[in-house]
LUMKE-479059 format. One record per residue (C-alpha): residue number from 1; residue in three letters; x, y, z. Coordinates in Angstrom, 2 decimals. Example, Ala and Ser with C-alpha at 12.3 -4.5 7.8 and 13.67 -1.06 7.14 Angstrom:
% LUMKE-479059
  pos  code     east    north       up
    1   Ala    12.30    -4.50     7.80
    2   Ser    13.67    -1.06     7.14
***
This chain:
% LUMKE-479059
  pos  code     east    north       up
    1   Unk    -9.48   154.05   -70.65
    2   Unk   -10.64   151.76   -73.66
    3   Unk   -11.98   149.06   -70.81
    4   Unk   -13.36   151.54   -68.39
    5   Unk   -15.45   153.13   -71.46
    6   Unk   -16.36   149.17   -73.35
    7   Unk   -17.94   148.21   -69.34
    8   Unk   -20.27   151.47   -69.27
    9   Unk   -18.12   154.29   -67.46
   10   Unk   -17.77   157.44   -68.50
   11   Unk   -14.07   158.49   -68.60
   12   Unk   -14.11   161.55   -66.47
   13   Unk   -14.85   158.80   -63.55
   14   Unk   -11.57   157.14   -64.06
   15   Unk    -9.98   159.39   -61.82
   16   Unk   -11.99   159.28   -58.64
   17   Unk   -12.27   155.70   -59.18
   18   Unk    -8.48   155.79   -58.75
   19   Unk    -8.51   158.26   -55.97
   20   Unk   -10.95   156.16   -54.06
   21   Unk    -9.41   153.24   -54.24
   22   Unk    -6.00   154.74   -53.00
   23   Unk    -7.66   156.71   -50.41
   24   Unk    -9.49   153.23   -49.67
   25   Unk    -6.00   150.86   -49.60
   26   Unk    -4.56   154.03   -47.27
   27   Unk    -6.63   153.35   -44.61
   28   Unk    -6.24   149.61   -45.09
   29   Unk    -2.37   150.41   -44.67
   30   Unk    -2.73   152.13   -41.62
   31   Unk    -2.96   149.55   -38.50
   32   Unk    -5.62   152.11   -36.34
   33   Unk    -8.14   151.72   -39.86
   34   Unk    -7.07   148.69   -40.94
   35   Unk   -10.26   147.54   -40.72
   36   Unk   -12.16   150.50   -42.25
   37   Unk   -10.39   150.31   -44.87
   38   Unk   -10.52   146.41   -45.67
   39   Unk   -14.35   146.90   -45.46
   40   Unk   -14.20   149.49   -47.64
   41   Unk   -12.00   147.56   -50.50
   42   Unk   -14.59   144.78   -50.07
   43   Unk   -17.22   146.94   -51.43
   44   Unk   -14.77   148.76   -54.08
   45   Unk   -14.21   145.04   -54.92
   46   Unk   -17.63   144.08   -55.08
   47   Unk   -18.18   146.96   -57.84
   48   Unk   -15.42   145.19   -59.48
   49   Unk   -17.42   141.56   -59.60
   50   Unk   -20.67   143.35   -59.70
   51   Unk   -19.29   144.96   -62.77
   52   Unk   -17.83   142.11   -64.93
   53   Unk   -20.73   139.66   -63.56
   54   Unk   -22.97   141.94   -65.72
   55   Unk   -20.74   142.51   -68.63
   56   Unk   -19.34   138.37   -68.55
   57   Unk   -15.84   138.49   -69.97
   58   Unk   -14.98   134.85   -68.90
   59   Unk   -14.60   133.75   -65.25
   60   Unk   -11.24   135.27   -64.77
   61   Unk   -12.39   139.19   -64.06
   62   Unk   -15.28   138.08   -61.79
   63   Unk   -12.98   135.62   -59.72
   64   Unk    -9.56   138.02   -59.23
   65   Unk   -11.20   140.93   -57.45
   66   Unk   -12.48   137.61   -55.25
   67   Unk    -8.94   136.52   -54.78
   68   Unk    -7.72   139.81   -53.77
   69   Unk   -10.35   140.36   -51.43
   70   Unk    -9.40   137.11   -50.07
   71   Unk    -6.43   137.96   -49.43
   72   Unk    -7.14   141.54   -48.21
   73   Unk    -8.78   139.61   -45.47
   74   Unk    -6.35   137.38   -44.94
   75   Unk    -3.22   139.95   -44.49
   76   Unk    -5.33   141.40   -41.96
   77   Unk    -6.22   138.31   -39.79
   78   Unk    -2.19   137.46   -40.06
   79   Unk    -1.42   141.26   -38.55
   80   Unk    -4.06   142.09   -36.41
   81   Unk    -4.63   140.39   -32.75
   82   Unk    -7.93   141.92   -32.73
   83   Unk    -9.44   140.54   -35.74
   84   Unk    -7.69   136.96   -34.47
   85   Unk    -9.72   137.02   -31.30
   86   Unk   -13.37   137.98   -32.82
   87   Unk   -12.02   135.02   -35.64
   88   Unk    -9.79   131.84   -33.70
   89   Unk    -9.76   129.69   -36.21
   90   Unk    -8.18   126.54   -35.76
   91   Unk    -7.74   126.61   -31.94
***
């Protein structure tokens, strides 16, 4: 609550900061919104950079959400054919 409060939110948004992002990783876990919902964590993430890039903590708040979002990405190419065929890399 401390952090939330030190990087300019309020804490009565804590909460449906939480309940987005579950409902958000939900649909990511889901295969038929997979893809909603890894667009959507790519803009909850984004907060997250747009956030610390404003605040500047160091380089290691701005670059996890990054990573994550990398990897969000990157769990969904692996498991979804679709997303292979708009994407062939390396063939």
């Amino acid at each position: 609550v401390e952090g939330t409060t030190r990087l300019g939110y309020s804490e009565n948004t804590i909460v449906p900061l939480g309940i987005v992002l579950v409902a958000c990783t939900i649909l990511y876990l889901i295969p038929r919104t997979s893809v909603l919902g890894a667009i959507l964590l790519t803009g909850y993430l984004g907060g997250a950079v747009s956030t610390h890039v404003r605040f500047f903590e160091g380089a290691f708040p701005i670059v996890f959400p990054v990573i994550l979002g990398t990897l969000v990405w990157g769990g969904l190419y692996l498991r979804d054919h679709r997303l292979r065929e708009l994407l062939p890399l390396g063939h």
